[in-house]
VOBA-1610 file (N, C-alpha, C; in pm, whole numbers, padded with zeros to 5 digits, always signed):
BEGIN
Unk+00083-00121+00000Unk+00000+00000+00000Unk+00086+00125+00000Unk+00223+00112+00085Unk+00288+00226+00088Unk+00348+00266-00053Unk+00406+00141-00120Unk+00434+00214-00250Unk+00322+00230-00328Unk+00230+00167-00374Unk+00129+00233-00413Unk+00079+00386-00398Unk+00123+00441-00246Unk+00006+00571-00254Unk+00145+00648-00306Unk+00281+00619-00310Unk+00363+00709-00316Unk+00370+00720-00501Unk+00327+00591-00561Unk+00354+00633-00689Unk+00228+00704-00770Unk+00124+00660-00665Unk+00014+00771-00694Unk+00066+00920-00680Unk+00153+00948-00580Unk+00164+01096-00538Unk+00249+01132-00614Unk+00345+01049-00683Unk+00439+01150-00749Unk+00405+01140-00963Unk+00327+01043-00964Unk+00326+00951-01099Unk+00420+00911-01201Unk+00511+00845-01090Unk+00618+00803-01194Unk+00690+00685-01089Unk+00706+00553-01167Unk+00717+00404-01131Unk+00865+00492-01035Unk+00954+00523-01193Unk+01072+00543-01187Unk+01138+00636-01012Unk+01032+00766-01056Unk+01097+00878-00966Unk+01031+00782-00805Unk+00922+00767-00788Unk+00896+00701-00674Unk+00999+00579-00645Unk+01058+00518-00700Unk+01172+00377-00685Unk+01298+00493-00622Unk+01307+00568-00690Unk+01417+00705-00596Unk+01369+00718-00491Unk+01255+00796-00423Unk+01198+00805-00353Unk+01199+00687-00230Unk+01193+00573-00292Unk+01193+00485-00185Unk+01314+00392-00144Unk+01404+00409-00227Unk+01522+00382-00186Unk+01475+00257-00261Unk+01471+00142-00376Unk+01400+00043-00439Unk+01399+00058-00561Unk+01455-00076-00610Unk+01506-00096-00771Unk+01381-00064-00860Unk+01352-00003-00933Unk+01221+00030-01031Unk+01184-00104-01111Unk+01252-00188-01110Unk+01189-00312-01135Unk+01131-00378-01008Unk+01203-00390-00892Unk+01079-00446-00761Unk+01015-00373-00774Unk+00994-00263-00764Unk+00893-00150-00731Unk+00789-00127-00826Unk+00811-00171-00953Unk+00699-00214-01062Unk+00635-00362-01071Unk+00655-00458-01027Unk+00648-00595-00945Unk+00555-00579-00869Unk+00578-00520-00756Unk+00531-00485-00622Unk+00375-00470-00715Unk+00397-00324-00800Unk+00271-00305-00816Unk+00185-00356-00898Unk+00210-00450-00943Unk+00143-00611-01046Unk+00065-00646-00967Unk+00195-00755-00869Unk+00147-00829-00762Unk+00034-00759-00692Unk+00013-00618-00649Unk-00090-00618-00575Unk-00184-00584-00662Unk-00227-00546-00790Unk-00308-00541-00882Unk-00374-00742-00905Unk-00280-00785-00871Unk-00292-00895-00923Unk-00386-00970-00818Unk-00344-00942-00678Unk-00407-00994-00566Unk-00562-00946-00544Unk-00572-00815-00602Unk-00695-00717-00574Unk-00739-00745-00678Unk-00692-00823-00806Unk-00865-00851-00863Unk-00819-00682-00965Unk-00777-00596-00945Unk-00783-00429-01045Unk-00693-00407-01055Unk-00711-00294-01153Unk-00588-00162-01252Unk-00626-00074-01156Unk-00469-00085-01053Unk-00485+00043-00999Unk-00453+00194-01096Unk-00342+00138-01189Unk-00294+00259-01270Unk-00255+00162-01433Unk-00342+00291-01443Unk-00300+00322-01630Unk-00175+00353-01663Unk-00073+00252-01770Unk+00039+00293-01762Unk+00049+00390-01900Unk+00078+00522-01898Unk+00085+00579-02014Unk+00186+00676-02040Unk+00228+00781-02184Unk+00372+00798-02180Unk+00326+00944-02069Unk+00193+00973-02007Unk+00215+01087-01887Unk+00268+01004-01772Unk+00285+00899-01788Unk+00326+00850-01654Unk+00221+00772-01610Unk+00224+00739-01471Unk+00109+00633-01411Unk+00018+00708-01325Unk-00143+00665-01449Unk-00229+00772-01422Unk-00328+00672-01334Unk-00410+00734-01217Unk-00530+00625-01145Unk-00637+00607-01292Unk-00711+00493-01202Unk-00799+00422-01272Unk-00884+00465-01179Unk-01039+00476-01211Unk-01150+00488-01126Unk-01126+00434-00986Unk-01110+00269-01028Unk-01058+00166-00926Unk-00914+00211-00824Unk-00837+00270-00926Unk-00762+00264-00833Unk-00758+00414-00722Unk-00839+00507-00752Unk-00867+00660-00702Unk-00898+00555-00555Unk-01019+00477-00583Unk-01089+00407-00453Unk-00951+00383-00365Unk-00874+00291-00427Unk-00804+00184-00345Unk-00737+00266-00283Unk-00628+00390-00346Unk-00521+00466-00293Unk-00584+00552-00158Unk-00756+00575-00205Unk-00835+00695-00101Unk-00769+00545+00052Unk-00860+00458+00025Unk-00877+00386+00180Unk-00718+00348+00208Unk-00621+00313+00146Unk-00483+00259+00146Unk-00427+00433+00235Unk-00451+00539+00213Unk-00387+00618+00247Unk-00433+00622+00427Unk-00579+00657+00437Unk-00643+00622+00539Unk-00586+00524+00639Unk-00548+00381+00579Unk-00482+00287+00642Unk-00388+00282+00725Unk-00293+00377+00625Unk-00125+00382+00664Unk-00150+00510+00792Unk-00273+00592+00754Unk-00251+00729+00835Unk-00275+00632+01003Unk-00336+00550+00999Unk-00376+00447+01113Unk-00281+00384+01175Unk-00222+00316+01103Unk-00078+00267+01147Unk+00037+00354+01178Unk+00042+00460+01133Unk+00140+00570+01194Unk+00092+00608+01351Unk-00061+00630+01354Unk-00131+00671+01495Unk-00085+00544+01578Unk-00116+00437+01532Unk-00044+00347+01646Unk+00049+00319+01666Unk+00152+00326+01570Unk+00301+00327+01609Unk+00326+00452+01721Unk+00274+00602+01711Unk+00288+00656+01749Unk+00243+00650+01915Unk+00119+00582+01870Unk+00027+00540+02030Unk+00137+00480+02151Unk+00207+00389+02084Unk+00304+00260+02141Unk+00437+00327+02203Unk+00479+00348+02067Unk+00631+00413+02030Unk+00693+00568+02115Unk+00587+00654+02139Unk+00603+00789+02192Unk+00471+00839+02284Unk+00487+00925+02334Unk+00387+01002+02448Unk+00266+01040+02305Unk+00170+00984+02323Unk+00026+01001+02212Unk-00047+01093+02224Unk-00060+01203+02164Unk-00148+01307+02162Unk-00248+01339+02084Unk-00368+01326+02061Unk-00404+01333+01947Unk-00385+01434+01871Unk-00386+01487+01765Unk-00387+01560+01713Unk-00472+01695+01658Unk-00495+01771+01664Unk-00564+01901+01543Unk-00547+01839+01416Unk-00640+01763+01305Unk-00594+01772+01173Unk-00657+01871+01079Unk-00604+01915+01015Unk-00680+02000+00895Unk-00639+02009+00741Unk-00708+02016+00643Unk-00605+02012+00554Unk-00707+02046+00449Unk-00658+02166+00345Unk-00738+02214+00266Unk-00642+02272+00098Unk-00707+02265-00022Unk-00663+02315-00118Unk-00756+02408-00157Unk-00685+02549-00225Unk-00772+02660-00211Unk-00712+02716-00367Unk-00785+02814-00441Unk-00725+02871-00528Unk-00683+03033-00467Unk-00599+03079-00554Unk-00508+03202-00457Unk-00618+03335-00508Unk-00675+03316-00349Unk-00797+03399-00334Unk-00763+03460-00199Unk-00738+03618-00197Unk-00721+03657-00074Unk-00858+03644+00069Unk-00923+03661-00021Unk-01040+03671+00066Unk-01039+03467+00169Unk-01024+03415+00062Unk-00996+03289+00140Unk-00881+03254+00210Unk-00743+03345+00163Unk-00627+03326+00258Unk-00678+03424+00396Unk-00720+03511+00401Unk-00804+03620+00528Unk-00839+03514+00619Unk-00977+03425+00534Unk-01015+03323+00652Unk-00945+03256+00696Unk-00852+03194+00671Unk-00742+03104+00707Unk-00646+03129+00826Unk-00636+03293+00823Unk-00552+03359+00891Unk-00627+03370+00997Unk-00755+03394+01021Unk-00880+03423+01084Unk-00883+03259+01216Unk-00871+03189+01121Unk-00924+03021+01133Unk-00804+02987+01274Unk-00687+03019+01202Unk-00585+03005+01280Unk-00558+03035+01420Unk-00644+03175+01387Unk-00644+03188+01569Unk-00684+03153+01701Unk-00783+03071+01634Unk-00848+02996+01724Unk-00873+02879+01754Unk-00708+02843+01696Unk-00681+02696+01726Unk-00623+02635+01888Unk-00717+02521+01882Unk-00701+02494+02074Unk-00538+02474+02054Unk-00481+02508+02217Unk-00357+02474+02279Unk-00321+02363+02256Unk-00338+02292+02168Unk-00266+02104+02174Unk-00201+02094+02029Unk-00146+01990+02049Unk-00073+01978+01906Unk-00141+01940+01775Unk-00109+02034+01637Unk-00202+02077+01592Unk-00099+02027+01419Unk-00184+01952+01309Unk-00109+01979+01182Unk-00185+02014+01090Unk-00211+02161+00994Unk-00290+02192+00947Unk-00191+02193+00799Unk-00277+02199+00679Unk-00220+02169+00549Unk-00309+02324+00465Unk-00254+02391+00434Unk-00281+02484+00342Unk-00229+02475+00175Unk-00282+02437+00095Unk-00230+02443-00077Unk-00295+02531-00151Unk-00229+02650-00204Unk-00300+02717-00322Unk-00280+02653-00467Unk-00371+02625-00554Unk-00358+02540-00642Unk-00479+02512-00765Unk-00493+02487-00836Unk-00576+02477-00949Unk-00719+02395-00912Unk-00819+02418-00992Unk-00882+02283-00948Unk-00866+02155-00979Unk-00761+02063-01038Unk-00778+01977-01126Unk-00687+01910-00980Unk-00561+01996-00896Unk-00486+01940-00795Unk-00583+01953-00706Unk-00658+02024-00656Unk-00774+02027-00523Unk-00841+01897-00567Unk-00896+01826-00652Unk-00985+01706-00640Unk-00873+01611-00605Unk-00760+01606-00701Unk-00678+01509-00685Unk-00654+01513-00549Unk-00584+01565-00521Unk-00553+01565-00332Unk-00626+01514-00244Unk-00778+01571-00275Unk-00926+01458-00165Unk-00855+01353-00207Unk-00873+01319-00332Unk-00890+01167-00380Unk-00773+01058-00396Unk-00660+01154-00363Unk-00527+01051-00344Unk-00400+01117-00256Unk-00449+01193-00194Unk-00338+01248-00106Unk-00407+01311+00039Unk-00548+01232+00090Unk-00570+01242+00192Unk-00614+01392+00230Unk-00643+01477+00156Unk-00663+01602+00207Unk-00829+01613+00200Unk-00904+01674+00305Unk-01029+01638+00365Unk-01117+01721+00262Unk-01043+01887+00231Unk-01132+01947+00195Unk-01096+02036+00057Unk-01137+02127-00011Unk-01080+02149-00162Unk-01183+02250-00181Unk-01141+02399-00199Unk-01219+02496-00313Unk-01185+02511-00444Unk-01274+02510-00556Unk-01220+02528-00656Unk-01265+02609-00734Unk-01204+02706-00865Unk-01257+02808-00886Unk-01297+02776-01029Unk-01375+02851-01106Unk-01408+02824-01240Unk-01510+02941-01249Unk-01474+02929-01421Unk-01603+03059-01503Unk-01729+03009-01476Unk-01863+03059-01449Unk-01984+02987-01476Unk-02002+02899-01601Unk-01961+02955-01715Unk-01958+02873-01827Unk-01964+02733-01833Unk-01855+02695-01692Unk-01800+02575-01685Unk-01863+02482-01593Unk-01993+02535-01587Unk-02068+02493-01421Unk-02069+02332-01452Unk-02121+02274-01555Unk-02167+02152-01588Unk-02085+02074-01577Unk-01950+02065-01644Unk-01830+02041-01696Unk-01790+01971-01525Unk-01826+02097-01455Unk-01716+02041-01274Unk-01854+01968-01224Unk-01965+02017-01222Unk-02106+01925-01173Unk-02074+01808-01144Unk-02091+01728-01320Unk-02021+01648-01374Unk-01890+01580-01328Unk-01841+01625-01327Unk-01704+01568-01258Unk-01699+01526-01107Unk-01745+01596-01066Unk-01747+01613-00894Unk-01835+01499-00875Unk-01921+01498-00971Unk-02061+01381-00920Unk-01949+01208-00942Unk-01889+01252-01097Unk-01884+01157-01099Unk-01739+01043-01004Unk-01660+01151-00967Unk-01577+01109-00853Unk-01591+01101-00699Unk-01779+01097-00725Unk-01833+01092-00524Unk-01797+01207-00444Unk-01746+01315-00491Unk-01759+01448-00411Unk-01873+01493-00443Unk-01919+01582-00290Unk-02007+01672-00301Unk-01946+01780-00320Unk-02036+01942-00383Unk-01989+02038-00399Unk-02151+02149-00354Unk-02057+02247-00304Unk-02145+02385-00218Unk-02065+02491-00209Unk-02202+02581-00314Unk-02155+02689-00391Unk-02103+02784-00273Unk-01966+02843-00270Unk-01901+02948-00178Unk-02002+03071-00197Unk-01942+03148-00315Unk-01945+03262-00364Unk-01941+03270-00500Unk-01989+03387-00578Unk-02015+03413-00715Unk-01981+03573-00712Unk-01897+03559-00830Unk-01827+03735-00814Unk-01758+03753-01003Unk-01697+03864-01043Unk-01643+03918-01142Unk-01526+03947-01091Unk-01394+03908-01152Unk-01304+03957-01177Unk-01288+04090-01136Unk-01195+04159-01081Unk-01180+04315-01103Unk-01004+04298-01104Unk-00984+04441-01139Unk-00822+04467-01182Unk-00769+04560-01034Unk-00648+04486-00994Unk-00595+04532-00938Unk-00414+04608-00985Unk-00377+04699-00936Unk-00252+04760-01000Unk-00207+04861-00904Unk-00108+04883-00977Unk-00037+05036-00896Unk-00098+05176-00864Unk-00087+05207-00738Unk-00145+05345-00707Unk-00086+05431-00805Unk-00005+05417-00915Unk+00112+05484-01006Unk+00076+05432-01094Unk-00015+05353-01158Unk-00010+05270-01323Unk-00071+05428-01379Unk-00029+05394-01502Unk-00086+05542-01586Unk-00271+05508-01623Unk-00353+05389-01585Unk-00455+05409-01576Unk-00549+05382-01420Unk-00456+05423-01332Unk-00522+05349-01217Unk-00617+05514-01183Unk-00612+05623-01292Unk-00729+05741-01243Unk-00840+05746-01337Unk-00822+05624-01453Unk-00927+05661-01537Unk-01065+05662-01485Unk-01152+05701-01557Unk-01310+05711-01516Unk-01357+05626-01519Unk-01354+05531-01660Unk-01355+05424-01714Unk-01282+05370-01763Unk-01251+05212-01701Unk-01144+05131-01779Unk-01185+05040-01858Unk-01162+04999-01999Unk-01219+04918-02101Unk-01107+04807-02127Unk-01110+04726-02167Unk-01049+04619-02270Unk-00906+04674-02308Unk-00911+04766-02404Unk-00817+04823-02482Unk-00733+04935-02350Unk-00779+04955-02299Unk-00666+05047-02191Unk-00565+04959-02136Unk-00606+04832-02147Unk-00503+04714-02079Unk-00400+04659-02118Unk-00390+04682-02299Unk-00288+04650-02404Unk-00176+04640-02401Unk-00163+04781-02347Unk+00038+04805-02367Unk+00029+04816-02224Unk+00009+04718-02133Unk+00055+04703-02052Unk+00093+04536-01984Unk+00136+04528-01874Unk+00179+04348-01849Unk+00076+04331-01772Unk+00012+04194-01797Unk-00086+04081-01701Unk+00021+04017-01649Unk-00011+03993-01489Unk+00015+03899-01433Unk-00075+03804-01438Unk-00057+03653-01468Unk-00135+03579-01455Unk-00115+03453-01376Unk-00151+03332-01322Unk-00118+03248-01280Unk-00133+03132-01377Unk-00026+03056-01351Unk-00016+02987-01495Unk-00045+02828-01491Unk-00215+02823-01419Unk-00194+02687-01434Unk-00381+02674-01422Unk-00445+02710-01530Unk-00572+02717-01567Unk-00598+02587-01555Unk-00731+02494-01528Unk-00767+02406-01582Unk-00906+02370-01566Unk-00949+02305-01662Unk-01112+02284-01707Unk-01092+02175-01726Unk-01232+02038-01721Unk-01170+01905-01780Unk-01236+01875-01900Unk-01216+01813-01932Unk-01248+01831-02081Unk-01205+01872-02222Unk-01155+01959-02203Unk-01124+02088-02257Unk-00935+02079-02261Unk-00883+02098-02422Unk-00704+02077-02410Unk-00664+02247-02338Unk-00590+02176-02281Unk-00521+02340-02195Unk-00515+02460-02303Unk-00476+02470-02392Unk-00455+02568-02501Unk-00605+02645-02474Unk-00664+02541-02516Unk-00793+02635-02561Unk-00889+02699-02437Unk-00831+02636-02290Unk-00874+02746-02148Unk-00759+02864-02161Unk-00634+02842-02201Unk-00588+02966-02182Unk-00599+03060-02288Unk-00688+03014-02382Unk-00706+03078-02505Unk-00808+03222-02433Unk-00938+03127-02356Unk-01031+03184-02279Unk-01059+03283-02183Unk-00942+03225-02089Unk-00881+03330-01919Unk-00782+03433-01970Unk-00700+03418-02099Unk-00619+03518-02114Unk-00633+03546-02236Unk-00725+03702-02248Unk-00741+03757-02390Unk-00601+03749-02463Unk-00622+03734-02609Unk-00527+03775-02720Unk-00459+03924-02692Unk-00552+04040-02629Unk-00500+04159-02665Unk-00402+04173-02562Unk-00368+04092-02538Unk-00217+04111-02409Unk-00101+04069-02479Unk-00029+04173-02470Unk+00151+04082-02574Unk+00201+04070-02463Unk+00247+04109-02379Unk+00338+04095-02255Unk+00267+04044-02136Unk+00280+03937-02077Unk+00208+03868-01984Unk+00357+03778-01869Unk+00323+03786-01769Unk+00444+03713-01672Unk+00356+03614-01574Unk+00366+03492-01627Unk+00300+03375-01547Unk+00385+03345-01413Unk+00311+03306-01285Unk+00341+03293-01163Unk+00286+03172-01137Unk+00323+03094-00993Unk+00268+02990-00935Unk+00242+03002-00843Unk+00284+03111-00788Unk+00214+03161-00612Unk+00182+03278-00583Unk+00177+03345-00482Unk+00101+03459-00506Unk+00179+03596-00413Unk+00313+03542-00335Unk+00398+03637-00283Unk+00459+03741-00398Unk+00472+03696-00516Unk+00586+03781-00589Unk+00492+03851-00677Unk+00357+03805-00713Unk+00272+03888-00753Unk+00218+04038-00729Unk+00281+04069-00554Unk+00203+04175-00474Unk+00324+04264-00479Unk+00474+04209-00521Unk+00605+04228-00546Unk+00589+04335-00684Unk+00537+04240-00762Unk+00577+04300-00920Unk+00438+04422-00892Unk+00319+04406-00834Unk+00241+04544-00920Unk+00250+04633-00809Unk+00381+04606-00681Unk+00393+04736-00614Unk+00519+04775-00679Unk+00615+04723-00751Unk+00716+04832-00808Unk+00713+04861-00930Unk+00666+04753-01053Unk+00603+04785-01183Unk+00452+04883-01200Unk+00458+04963-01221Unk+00331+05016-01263Unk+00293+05011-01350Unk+00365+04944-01462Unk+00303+04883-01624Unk+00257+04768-01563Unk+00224+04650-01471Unk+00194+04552-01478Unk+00010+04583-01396Unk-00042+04511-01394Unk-00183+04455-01352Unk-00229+04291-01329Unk-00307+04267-01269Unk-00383+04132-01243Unk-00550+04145-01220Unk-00554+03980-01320Unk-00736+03972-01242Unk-00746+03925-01118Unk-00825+03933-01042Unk-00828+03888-00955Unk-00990+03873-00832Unk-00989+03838-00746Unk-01100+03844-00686Unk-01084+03965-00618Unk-01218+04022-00581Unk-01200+04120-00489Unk-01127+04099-00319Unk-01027+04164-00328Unk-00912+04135-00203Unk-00958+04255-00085Unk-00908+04231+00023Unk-00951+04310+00172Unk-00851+04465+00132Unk-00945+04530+00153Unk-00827+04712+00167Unk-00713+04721+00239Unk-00673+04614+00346Unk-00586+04641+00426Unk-00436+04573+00328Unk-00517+04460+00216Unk-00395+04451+00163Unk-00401+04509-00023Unk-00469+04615+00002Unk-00443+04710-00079Unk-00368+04829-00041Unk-00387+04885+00107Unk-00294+04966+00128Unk-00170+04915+00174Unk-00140+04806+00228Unk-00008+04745+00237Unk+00108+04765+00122Unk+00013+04703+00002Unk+00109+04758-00107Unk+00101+04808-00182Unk-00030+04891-00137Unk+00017+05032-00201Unk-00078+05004-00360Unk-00216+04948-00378Unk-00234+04920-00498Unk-00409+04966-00484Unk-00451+04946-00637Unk-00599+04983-00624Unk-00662+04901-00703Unk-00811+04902-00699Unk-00848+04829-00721Unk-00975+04840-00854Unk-01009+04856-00943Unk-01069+04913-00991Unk-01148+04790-01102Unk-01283+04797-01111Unk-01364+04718-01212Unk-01343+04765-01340Unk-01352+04679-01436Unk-01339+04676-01597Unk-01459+04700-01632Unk-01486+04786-01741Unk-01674+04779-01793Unk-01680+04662-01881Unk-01548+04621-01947Unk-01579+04523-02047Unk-01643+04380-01970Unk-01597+04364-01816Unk-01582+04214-01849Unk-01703+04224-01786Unk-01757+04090-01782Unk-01866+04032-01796Unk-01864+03880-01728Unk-01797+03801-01680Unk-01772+03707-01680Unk-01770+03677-01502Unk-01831+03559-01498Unk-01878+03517-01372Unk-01831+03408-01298Unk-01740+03394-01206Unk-01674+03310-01139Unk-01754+03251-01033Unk-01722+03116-01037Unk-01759+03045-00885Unk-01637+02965-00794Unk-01675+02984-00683Unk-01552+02977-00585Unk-01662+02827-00491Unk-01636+02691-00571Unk-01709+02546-00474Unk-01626+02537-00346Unk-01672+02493-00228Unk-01646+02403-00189Unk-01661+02240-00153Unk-01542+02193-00214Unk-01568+02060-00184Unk-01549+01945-00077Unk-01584+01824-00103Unk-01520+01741+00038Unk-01597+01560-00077Unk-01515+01492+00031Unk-01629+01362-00012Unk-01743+01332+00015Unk-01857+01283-00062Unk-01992+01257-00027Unk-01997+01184+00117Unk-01897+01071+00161Unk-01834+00983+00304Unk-01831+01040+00386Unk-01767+01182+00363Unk-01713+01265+00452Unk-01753+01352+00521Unk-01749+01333+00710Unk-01823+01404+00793Unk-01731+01494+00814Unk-01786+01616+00825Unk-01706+01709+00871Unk-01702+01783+01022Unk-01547+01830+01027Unk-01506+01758+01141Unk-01547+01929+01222Unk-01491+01954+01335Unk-01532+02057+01401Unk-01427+02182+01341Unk-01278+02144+01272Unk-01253+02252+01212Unk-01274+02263+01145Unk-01337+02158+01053Unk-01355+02193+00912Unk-01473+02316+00929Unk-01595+02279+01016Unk-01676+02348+01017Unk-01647+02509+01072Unk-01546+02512+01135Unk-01480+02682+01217Unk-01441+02740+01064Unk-01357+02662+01012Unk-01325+02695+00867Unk-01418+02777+00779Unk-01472+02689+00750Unk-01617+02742+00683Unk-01688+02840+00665Unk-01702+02822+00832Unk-01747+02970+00911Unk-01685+03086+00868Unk-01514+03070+00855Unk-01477+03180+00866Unk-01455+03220+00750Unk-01467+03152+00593Unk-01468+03203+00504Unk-01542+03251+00429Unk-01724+03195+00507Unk-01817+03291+00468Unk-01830+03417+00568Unk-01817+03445+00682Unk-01748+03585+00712Unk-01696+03649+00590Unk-01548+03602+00574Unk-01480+03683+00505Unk-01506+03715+00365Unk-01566+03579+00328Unk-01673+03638+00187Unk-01770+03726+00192Unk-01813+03744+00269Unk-01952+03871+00298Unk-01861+04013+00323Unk-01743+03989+00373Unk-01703+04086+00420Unk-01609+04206+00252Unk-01581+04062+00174Unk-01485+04142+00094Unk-01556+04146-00048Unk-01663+04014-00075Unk-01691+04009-00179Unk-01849+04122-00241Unk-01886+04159-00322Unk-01978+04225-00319Unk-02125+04120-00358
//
């Protein structure tokens, strides 16, 4: 089971046989033999590497569960046993949802505590419920796309409950040469840089043609990111640069110094799910959680 969830986590026979200190031929063996014993294809072998099978999403979910069990009792035996605080969530890089988090945090009891924060796409937030043990997952998408994740979510046994529904707005430099216009359109945005985050995804759909979607043509200069520290970096000392973004709290608009201003052109309607497994009871932080990010959604979003 242990190599199993690890070559789920990384998808590759090879790099996981590194990982485990184990010849990539036992370690591809290994995972026959237990395909072989279980009756299923845990993994599709293909040239992306080793992708789950329906079957095997199942096996890796309870196999991870397992091992998390056997660590608690080694631990029970082995050392002074405490239980733990667990928490563990994937989010897309939404200030208003990092706020709650920060919020969430404070009012975590005195005992020993391991909480998991990931900002990340939606395509890694399902994966993670479904093979890396993480309880809970927001994910973001155009309305366009409502069916498309419905669909999906149904058909991998998650439930999903709608956060929030909002538009894009532009954030930039208290200094960009349009951060005084009256009105900002489409074309005021041209000769200048998007920041964007560079890891769109829809299912269905070949990547090209979502980033065809999230990032107009009329942008020549664009600087893709994966997190969201160096973003608040570039549009407090660039004032040619800008980002879309959700509507963020004022306190970290005046921090760095930026503004915030709606587009007349756009039009386009985001949803912010939260997810979890249909199995899955939720626990007392999950629910403080919750709490605190519809607060902070009421508080920032319009």
């Amino acid at each position: 089971m242990k190599y199993a969830v690890e070559v789920a986590r990384i998808g590759s026979i090879n790099k996981a046989a590194e990982e485990l200190y184990i010849a990539q031929s036992n370690l591809s063996r290994c995972i026959k033999d237990l395909e072989a014993d279980l009756g299923i294809v845990i993994f599709d072998r293909s040239f992306r590497g080793m992708v789950l099978t329906p079957d095997g999403e199942k096996f890796i979910h309870y196999a991870q569960k397992v091992l998390n069990q056997i660590d608690d009792i080694e631990n029970m035996y082995k050392n002074q046993f405490t239980e733990k605080q667990r928490f563990s969530i994937s989010v897309p890089r939404a200030s208003y949802v990092s706020d709650a988090f920060v919020q969430f945090s404070r009012h975590l009891e005195k005992k020993p505590a391991e909480l998991y924060y990931m900002e990340t796409n939606p395509s890694t937030a399902i994966s993670n419920i479904l093979n890396s043990d993480y309880r809970l997952g927001i994910i973001r998408y155009a309305s366009n796309y409502d069916r498309y994740f419905k669909d999906m979510l149904e058909e991998k046994g998650l439930r999903g409950e709608l956060l929030a529904e909002f538009k894009y707005v532009l954030i930039m430099s208290k200094d960009s040469p349009i951060a005084d216009k009256e009105e900002i359109r489409f074309k005021d945005l041209s000769d200048l840089i998007e920041i964007a985050h560079g890891d769109p995804y829809v299912p269905s759909l070949p990547i090209a043609v979502v980033k065809k979607e999230e990032l107009p043509e009329n942008i020549n200069r664009r600087i893709f990111l994966f997190e969201r520290g160096s973003q608040f970096d570039l549009l407090t000392e660039n004032p040619e640069t800008f980002m879309w973004v959700s509507p963020i709290p004022d306190k970290l608009l005046t921090r760095y110094e930026l503004v915030q201003r709606e587009c007349a052109d756009n039009n386009k309607v985001y949803k912010d799910v939260l997810i979890y497994r249909k199995d899955y009871t939720l626990t007392k932080l999950d629910k403080q959680f919750i709490t605190e990010v519809c607060d902070s959604r009421r508080k920032y979003l319009p």
